[in-house]
C-alpha positions as CSV (number, residue, x, y, z in Angstrom):
1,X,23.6,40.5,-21.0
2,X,22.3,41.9,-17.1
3,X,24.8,40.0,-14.7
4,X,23.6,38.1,-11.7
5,X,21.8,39.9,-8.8
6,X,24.2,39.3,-5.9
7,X,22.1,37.6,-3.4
8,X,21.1,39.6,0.1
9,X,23.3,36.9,2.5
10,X,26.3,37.0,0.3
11,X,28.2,34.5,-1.7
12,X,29.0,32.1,1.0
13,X,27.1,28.6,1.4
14,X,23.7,29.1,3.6
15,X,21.4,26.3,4.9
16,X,18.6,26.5,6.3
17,X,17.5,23.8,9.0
18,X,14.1,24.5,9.7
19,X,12.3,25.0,6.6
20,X,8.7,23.6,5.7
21,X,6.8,23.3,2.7
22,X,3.0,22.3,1.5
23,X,1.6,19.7,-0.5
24,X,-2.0,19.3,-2.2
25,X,-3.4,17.1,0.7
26,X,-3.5,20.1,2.9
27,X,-6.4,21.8,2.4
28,X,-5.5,24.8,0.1
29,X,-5.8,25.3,-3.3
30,X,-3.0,27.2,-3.7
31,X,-0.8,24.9,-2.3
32,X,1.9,25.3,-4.8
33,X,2.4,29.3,-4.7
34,X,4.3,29.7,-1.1
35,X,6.2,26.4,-2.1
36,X,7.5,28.6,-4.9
37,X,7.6,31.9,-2.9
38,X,9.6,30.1,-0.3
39,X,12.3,28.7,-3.1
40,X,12.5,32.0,-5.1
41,X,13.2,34.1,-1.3
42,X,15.8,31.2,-0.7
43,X,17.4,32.1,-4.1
44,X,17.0,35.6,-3.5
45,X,18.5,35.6,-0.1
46,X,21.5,32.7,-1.2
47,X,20.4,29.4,0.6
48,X,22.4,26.4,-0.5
49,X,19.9,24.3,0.8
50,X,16.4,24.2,2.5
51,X,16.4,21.4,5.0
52,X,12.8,20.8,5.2
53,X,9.8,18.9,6.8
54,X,5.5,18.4,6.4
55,X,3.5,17.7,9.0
56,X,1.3,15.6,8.1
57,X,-1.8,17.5,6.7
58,X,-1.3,20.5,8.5
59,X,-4.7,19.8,10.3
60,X,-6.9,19.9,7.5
61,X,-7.6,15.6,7.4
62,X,-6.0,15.0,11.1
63,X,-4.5,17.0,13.8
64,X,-1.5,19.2,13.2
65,X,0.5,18.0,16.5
66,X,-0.9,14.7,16.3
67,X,-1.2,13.4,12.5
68,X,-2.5,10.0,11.3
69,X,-0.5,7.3,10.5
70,X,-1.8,7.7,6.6
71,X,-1.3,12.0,6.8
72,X,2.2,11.3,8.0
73,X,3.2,9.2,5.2
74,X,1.4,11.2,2.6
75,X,3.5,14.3,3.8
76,X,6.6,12.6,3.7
77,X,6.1,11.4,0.4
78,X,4.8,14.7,-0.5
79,X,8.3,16.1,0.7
80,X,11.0,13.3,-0.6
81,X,9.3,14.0,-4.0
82,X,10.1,17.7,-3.7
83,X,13.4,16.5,-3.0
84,X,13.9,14.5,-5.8
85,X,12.6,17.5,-7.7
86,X,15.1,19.9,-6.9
87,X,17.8,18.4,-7.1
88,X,19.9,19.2,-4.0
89,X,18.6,21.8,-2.8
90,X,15.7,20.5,-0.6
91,X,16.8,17.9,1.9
92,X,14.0,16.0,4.4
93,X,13.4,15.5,7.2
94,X,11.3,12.0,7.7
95,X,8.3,13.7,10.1
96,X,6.9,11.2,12.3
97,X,4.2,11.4,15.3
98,X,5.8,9.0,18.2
99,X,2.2,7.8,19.7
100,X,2.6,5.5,17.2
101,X,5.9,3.7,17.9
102,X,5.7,1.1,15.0
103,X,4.6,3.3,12.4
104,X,7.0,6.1,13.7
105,X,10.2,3.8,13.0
106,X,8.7,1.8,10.1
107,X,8.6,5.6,8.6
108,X,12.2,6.6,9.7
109,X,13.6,3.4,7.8
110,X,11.4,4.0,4.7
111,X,12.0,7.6,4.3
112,X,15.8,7.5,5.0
113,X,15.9,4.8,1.8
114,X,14.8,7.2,-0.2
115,X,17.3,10.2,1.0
116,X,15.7,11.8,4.2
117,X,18.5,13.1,6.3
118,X,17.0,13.9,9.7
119,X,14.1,13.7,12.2
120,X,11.0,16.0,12.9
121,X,9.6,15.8,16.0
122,X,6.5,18.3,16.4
123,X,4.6,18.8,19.9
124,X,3.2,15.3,19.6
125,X,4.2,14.5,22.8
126,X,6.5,15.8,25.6
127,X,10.0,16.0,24.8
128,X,11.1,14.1,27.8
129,X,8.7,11.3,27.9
130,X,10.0,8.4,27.2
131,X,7.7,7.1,24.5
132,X,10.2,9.6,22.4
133,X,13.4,6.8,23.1
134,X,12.6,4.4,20.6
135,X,12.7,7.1,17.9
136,X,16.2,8.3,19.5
137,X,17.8,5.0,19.5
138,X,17.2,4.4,15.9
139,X,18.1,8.3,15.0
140,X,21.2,7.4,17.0
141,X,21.7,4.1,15.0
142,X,21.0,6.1,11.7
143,X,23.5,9.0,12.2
144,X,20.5,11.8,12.4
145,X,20.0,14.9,13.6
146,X,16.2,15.3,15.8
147,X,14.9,18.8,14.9
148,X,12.6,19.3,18.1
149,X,9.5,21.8,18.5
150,X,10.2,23.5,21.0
151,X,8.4,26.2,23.3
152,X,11.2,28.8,25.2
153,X,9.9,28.3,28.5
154,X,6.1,26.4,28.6
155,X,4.3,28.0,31.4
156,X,1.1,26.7,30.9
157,X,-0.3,23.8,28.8
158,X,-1.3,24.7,25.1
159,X,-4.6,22.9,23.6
160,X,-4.1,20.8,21.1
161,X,-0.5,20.0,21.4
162,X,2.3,18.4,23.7
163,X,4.5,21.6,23.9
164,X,7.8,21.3,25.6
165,X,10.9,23.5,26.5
166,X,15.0,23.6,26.6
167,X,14.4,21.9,30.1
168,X,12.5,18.4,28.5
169,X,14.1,18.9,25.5
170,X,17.4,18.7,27.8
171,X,16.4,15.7,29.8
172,X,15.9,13.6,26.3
173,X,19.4,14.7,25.1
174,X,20.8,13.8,28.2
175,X,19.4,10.2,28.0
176,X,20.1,10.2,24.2
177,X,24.3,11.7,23.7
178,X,24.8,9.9,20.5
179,X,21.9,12.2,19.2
180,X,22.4,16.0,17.6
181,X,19.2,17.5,18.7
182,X,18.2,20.9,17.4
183,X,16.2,23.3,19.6
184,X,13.5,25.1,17.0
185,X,13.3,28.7,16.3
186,X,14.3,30.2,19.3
187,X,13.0,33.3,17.9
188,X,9.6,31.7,18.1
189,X,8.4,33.2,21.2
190,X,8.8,32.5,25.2
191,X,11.5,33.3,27.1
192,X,14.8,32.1,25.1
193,X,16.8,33.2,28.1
194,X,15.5,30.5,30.2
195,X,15.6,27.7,26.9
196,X,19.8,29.2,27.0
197,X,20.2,28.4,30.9
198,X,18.3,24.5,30.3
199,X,20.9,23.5,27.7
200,X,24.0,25.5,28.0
201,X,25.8,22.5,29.4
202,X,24.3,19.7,26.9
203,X,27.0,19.6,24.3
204,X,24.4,17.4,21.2
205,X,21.4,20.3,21.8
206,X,22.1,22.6,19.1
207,X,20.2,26.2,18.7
208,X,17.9,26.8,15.9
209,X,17.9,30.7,15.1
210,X,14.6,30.9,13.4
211,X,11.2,32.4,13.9
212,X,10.1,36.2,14.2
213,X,11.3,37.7,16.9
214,X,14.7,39.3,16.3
215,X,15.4,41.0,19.5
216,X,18.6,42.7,20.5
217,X,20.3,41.1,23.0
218,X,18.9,37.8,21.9
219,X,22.1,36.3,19.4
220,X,24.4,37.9,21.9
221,X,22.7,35.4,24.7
222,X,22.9,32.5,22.4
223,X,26.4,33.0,21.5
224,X,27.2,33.7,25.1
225,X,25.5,30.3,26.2
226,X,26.4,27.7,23.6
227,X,29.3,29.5,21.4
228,X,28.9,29.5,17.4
229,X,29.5,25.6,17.1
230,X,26.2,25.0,18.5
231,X,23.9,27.5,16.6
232,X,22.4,26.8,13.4
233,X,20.7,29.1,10.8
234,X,16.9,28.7,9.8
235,X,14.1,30.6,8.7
236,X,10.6,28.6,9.9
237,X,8.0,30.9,7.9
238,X,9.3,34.2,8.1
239,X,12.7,34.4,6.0
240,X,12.9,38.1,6.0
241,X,14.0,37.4,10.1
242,X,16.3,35.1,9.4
243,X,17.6,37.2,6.9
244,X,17.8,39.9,9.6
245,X,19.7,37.7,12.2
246,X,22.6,36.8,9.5
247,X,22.7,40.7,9.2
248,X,22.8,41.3,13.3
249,X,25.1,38.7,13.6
250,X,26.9,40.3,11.5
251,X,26.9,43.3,13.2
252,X,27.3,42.1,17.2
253,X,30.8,41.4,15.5
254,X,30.8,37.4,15.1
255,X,33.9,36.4,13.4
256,X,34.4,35.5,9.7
257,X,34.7,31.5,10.8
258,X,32.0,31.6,13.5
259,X,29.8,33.3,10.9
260,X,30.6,30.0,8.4
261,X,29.7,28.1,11.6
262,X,26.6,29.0,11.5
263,X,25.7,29.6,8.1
264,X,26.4,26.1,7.1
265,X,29.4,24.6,8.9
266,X,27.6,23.2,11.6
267,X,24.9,21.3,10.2
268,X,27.3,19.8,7.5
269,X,29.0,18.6,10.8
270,X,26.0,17.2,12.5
271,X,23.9,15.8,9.7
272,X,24.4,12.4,7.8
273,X,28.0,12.4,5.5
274,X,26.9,12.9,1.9
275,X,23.4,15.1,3.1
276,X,25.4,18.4,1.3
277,X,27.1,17.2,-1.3
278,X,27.4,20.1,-3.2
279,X,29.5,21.6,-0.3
280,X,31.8,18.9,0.2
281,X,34.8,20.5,-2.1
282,X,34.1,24.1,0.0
283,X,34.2,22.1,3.4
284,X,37.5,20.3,2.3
């Protein structure tokens, strides 16, 4: 009998906040294949659990940034369905577009019924404006994390989306402390120096590690601004890099419990009681 590969992040538990996945209402008829690329690099890799999210139809019936009311909620039913698939190891979160206030919190309600455990706010609209409150109230009321899009540093406007930085990003969690907010993929490009300077002092903004960019220097910042409590492991689409940021982490010298911090510590910590149950006997 051939044992067990052991997987490329080690034995420990790994989650991954930022993960997305397709469905058949987007446009591609191979739909299906990177969902199963992305859950055979997860088991390949070791992640516990893929915390994922849709948008919409990923522009191919509405906008990407600014999905109809119908693509939204045929996303997130394409996504709790995954969930229920797997069997733990996708989580949601309920993805909603905030132009639309009533639909936006009809949709948090209905999706968190059925097991989603956060909020996925693309660059519908700017971080700051308050248009976003309503959704932060009830995320607040709800007990769930708001993964945020989020540009490091926005210089200029971008067509076809509301992009915002750490600095709108910032004046949101200020308004909203009851909230966990999680800054995406600061790998993802712009200047993530800046995005570390906006929030710094926001103790609910939490750092996602995903995207491509891997640069040196760059973990060092992050765990100079906000400490290991506030950064949180994900992949976005490339997983190799955040396969490589465990590994640098790993070798700027982060400590045996800050690494458990951010492998899976602190989003047990910040999402809904119950969202992990299959790390519940490891956490106690």
């Amino acid at each position: 009998m051939t044992a067990a590969r052991a997987t490329l992040a080690g034995p420990e538990p790994l989650i991954d906040v930022h993960a997305h996945f397709l469905h058949a209402l987007t446009g591609r008829e191979d739909w299906e294949a990177p969902n199963a690329a992305r859950l055979r690099a997860g088991d390949r890799i070791g992640i516990t659990v893929h915390v994922a999210s849709t948008l919409g139809s990923w522009g191919f019936t509405s906008p990407t940034y600014f999905p109809s009311p119908r693509d939204v909620s045929v996303g997130n039913d394409a996504m709790l369905d995954l969930a229920e698939r797997e069997g733990g190891r996708v989580k949601i979160y309920v993805a909603v577009n905030p132009n639309d206030t009533k639909h936006a919190l009809a949709e948090i309600e209905r999706c968190v019924a059925r097991g989603a455990v956060g909020v996925k706010l693309a660059a519908s609209r700017r971080a700051d404006d308050p248009l976003l409150d309503p959704v932060c109230e009830l995320a607040a009321e709800q007990g769930l994390p708001i993964l945020h899009h989020i540009w490091q540093h926005r210089r200029r406007e971008w067509p076809a989306q509301e992009a915002s930085d750490g600095l709108e990003l910032g004046r949101l969690a200020a308004r909203h402390p009851r909230v966990a907010f999680i800054l995406a993929h600061i790998g993802g490009g712009g200047d993530y120096a800046h995005t570390f300077q906006a929030v710094k002092e926001l103790p609910n903004v939490h750092l996602d590690l995903s995207g491509s960019g891997v640069d040196r220097g760059m973990l060092d910042g992050a765990l100079e601004a906000v400490g290991p409590r506030r950064l949180l492991w994900g992949c976005d689409v490339t997983m190799e890099t955040g396969l490589a940021k465990l590994r640098a982490l790993d070798v700027i010298g982060l400590e045996r419990e800050g690494m458990r911090d951010v492998r899976w510590r602190n989003a047990a910590r910040i999402f809904p009681r119950g969202s992990f149950p299959m790390l519940e006997q490891v956490a106690a």
